[in-house]
C-alpha positions as CSV (number, residue, x, y, z in Angstrom):
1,X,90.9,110.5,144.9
2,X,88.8,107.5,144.1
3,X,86.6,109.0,141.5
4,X,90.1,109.9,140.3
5,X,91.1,106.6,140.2
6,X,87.9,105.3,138.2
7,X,88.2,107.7,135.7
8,X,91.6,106.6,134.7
9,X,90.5,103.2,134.5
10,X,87.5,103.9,132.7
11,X,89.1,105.8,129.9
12,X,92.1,103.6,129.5
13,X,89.3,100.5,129.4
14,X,87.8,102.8,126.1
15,X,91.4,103.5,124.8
16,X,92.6,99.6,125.1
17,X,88.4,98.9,123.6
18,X,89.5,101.3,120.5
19,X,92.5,99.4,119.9
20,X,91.7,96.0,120.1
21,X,89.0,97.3,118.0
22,X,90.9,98.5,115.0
23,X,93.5,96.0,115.5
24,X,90.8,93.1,114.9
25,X,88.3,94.8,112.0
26,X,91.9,96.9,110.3
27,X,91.2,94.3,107.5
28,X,87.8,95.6,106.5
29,X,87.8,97.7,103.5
30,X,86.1,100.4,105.3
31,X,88.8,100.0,108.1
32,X,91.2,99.9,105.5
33,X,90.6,102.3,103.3
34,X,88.4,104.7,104.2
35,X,90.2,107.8,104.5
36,X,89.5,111.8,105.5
37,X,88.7,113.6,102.3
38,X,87.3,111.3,100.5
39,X,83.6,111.9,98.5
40,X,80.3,109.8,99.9
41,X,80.6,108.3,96.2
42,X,84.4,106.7,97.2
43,X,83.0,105.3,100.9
44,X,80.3,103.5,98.8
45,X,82.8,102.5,96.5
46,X,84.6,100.6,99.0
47,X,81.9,99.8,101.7
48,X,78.9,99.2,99.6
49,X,75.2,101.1,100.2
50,X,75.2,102.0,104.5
51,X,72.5,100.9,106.5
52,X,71.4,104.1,107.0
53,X,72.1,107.3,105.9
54,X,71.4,110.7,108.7
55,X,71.6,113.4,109.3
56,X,74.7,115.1,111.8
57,X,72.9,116.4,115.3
58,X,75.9,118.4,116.5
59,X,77.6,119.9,113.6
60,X,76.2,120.1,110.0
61,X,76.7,117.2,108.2
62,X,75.3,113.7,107.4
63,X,76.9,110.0,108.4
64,X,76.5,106.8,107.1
65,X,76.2,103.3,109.2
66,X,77.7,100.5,108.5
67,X,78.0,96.8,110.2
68,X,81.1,95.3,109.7
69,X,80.9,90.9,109.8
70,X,83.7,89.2,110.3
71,X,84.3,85.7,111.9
72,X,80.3,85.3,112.9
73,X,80.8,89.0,114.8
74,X,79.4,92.2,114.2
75,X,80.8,95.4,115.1
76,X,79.1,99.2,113.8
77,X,80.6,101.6,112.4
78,X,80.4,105.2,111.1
79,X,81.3,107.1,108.3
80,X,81.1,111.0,109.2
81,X,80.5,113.6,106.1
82,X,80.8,117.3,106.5
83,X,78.9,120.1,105.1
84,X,81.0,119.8,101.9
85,X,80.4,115.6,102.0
86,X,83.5,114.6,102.7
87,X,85.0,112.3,105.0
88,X,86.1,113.8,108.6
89,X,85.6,111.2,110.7
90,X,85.1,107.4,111.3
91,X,84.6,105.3,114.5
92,X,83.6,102.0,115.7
93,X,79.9,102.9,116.8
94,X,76.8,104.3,115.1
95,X,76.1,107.5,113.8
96,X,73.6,107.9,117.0
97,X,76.3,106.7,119.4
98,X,78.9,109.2,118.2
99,X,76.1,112.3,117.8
100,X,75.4,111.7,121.9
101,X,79.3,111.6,122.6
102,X,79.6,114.8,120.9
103,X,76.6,116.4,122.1
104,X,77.8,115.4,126.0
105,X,81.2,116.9,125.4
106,X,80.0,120.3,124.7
107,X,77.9,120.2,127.6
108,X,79.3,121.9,130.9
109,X,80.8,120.2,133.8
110,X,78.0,119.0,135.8
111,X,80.3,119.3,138.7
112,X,80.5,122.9,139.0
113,X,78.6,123.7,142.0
114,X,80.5,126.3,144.2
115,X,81.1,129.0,141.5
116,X,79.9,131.8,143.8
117,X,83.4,132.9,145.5
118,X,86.0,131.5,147.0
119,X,84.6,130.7,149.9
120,X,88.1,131.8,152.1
């Protein structure tokens, strides 16, 4: 029940994170108006050169980072392109961060010891 417990809390900590995130950087033109569809040319349009430009580990692609300023803070952020370059996701954390969040939620449950029967 308690890892229950902490897994609630921990996801509605990322949730509330997400939120506060957008909430505080939704002024940024990337923020703004960045929007799924659009061409690699439009996102540097609006957001300028990125930082860096990759390659997708996951799924075919590439993703551009950015580092929003604002107020003396930074905050990163990502730009997703698929294979046809266009826009299909964006996120407050880099390109690395959001390849390793995809790449752990296609990975099994590590919690699935037991399989064997039904042990009744």
């Amino acid at each position: 029940m308690n890892r229950s417990v902490f897994a609630l809390v921990a996801v509605l900590s990322v949730v509330a994170g997400c939120s506060s995130d957008k909430d505080a950087w939704r002024n940024q033109p990337l923020v703004a108006r960045v929007e799924t569809g659009m061409t690699k040319e439009q996102v540097r349009q609006i957001g300028g050169q990125p930082l860096l430009e990759s390659d997708r580990t996951v799924e075919p692609g590439t993703c551009f980072d950015y580092m929003l300023v604002q107020s003396g803070m930074q905050q990163p952020y990502y730009v997703s392109f698929d294979l046809g370059e266009q826009v299909d996701r964006t996120g407050f954390m880099t390109c690395a961060q959001w390849s390793n969040a995809q790449a752990k939620s296609r990975e099994p449950p590590s919690n699935m010891g037991g399989m064997g029967g039904g042990g009744y």
